[in-house]
N, C-alpha and C positions, 0 to 999 in steps of 0.2 A: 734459418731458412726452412728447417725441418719441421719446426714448433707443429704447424698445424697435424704432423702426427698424433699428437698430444689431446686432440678434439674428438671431444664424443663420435662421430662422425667418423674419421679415422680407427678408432678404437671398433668401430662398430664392424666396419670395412676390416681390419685384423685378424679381430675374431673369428669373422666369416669362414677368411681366406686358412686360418690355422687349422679350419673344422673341416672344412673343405677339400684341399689336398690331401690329407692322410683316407677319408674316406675313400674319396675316386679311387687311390693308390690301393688303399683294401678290397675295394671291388674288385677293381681290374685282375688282378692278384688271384682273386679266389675264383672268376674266370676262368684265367686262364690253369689254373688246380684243376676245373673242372673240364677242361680240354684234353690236359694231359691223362686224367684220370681216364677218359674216353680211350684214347691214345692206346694206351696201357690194355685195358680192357681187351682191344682190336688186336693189339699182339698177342696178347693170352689166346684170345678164342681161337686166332690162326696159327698156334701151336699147338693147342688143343686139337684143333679138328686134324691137325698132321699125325702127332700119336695115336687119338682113337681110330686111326686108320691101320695103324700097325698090330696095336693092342688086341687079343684075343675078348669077341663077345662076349658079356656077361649077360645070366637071367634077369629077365625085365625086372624082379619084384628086388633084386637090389641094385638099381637104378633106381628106383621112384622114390620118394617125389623129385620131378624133373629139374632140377637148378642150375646155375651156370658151368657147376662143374660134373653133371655128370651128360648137358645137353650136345647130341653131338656125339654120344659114346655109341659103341656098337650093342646090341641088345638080340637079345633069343626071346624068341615066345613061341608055344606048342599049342596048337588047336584046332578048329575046323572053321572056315568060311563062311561066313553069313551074306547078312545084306551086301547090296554092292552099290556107291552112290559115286556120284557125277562130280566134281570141283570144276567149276567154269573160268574163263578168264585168268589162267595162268600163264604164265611167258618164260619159258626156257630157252636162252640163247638168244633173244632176241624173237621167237615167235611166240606166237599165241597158241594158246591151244588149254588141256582141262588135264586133271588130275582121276586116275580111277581109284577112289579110295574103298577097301573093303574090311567088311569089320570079319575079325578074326575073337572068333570066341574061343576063349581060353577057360582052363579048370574052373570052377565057381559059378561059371554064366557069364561074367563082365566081358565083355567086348573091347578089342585093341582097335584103334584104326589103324590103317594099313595103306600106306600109298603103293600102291605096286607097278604105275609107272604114270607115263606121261604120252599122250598123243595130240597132235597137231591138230589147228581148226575148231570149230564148234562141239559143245560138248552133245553128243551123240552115243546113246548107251547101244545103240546098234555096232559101233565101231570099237566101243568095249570089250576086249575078250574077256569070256567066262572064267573065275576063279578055280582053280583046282578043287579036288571034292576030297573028299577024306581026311586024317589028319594030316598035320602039315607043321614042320618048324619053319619060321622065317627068323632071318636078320637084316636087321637095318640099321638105321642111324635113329636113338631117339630124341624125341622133339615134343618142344612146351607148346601145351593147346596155343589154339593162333586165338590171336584181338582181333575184331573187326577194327578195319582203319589203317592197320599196320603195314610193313611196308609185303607188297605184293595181293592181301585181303582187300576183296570187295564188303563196303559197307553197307551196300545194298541189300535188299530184303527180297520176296516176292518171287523164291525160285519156283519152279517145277519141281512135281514128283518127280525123285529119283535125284535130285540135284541138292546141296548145301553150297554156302560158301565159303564157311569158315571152317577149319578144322578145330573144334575144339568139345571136351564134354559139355559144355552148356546148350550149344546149338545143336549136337546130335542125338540128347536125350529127347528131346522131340521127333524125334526122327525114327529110331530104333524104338521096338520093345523093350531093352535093356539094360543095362548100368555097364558106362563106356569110360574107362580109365583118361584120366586126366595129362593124358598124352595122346603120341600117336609116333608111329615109325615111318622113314621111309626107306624101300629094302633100296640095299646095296648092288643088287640085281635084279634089272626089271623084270615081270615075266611077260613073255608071249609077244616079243619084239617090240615090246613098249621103252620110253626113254627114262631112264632112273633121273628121278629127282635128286640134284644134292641135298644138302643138311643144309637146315637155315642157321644162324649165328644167334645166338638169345638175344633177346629184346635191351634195346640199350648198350651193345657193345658196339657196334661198328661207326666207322666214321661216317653218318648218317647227317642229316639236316641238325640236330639238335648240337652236334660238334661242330658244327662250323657256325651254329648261332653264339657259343660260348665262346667260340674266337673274334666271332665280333663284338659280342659286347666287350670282351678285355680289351677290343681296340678305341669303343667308341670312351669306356671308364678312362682310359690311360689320355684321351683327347680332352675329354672335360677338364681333368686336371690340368693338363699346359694351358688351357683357352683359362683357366680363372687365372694362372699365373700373370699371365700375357695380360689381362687386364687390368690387375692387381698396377702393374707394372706402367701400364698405359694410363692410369688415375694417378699414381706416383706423378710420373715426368710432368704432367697437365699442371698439381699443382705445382710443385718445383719450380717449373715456368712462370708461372700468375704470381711468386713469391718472388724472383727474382725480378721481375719487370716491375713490381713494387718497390722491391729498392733502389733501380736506377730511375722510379720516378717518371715511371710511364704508365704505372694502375698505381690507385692511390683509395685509402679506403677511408668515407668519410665518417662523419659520429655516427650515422644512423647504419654504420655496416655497409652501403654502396657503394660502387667501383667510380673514381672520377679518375678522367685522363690527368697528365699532369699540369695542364693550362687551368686546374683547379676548376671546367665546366663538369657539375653533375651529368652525370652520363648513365645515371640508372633509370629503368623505364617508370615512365611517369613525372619526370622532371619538367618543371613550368620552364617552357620556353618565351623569348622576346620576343616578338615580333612587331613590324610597322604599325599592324593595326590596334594594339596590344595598350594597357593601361602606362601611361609615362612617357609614350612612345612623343619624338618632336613633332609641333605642330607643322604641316605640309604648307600654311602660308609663311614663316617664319623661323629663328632660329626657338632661344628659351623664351616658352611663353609669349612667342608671337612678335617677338621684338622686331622679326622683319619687317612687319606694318608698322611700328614708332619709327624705326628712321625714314620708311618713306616720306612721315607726313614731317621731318625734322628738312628736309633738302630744300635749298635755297629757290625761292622761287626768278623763273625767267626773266632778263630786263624788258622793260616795255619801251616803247620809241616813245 
């Protein structure tokens, strides 16, 4: 009954299904690796950002360069207040409002940016307060220049004097005279009744859109897999069936490989059928060959008076 395993056909369908399964299964697999690895990440950063809370500031220059283990740490920088620009379209708690970021020149010339707080509504340098004058040590929290696109960043273009959108050295070097470190802090205390920004989480750690794409695709890999099962499975029973109904002599398969039922009529498409009008068919005045006409003209004829 099984024989037709044995056919090219079969074999071909085998192979598929043996190539097939382990794949999905490895997909899905390394998915969801990549889910957990997010996972992971998301604990780190909110244990991290709980320590550098405790932890005593260290000088910005060992901090830099910014990476996931030092983003988030407390930082000191010593120097005097420069330009002061605008960050628009930010949302703290739920409202909108703008960031007043100001660059802080430090020893050498380079400029820190500096968020120094947050206020409601449209960005308006009028509603800005003025940064302190002289020198100054801040602390904050530091932070990897921002991407346009990212989550809270307009990718938008086209600001006004006095306004950026992004925080980062590529887009402030246009902005500033200067050479602007490839960070930026935000202090741990606003000044001048403005609302402290917290610290953002580095890019890639949090459970963000990309972590719940990587939990789905493990779900949609791990579904491919049972659905080729399940049909593997559903081709199986079909022939099974058509094998066994052949040997009780209900499909029957003729020389030329066709299905005939078991009254031995061809039943595969394109088979000549009989019909009345058809070559051989009996002739409509008589039985073979018309013999109903011979006996009529054989019957006795009537007596006559």
């Amino acid at each position: 009954m099984y024989r037709f395993l044995l056919t090219p056909r079969w074999w071909g369908i085998n192979v598929f299904v043996l190539l097939a399964i382990p794949f999905c299964v490895f997909m899905g697999s390394w998915q969801l690796g990549r889910f957990e690895d997010r996972m992971q990440d998301h604990r780190s950063v909110s244990e991290q950002a709980e320590s550098a809370e405790r932890e005593p500031a260290r000088p910005l220059a060992e901090l830099l360069p910014v990476d996931r283990s030092t983003s988030g740490r407390q930082a000191t920088a010593t120097g005097r207040y420069g330009e002061q620009l605008l960050v628009p379209d930010r949302t703290l708690d739920g409202r909108r409002g703008f960031y007043v970021l100001t660059m802080l020149r430090v020893e050498g010339g380079r400029a820190l940016p500096v968020v120094r707080g947050w206020l409601p509504g449209d960005a308006d340098a009028a509603k800005a307060p003025a940064a302190p004058s002289g020198e100054v040590t801040v602390t904050g929290a530091l932070q990897a220049s921002e991407s346009p696109g990212a989550d809270g960043v307009t990718a938008a273009g086209g600001f006004p004097a006095g306004q950026t959108g992004v925080i980062s050295a590529a887009s402030l070097v246009n902005i500033v005279p200067y050479d602007v470190y490839d960070a930026w802090v935000t202090l741990a205390d606003a000044d001048s009744g403005m609302t402290a920004v917290p610290a953002k989480a580095p890019q890639n750690t949090g459970l963000d859109l990309k972590a719940f794409q990587n939990l789905g695709y493990t779900g949609e890999w791990f579904v491919f897999a049972g659905f080729v099962v399940f049909m593997w499975f559903r081709l199986l029973r079909r022939e099974v069936e058509f094998a066994r109904d052949a040997e009780l002599g209900l499909v029957e398969t003729g020389p030329d490989g066709s299905s005939t039922d078991g009254d031995g009529a061809d039943r595969s498409p394109g088979a000549a059928s009989t019909t009345a009008d058809g070559p051989g068919a009996a002739d409509a005045s008589g039985g073979e060959g018309g013999s109903g006409g011979r006996d009529a003209d054989r019957a006795p004829a009537a007596p006559t008076a």
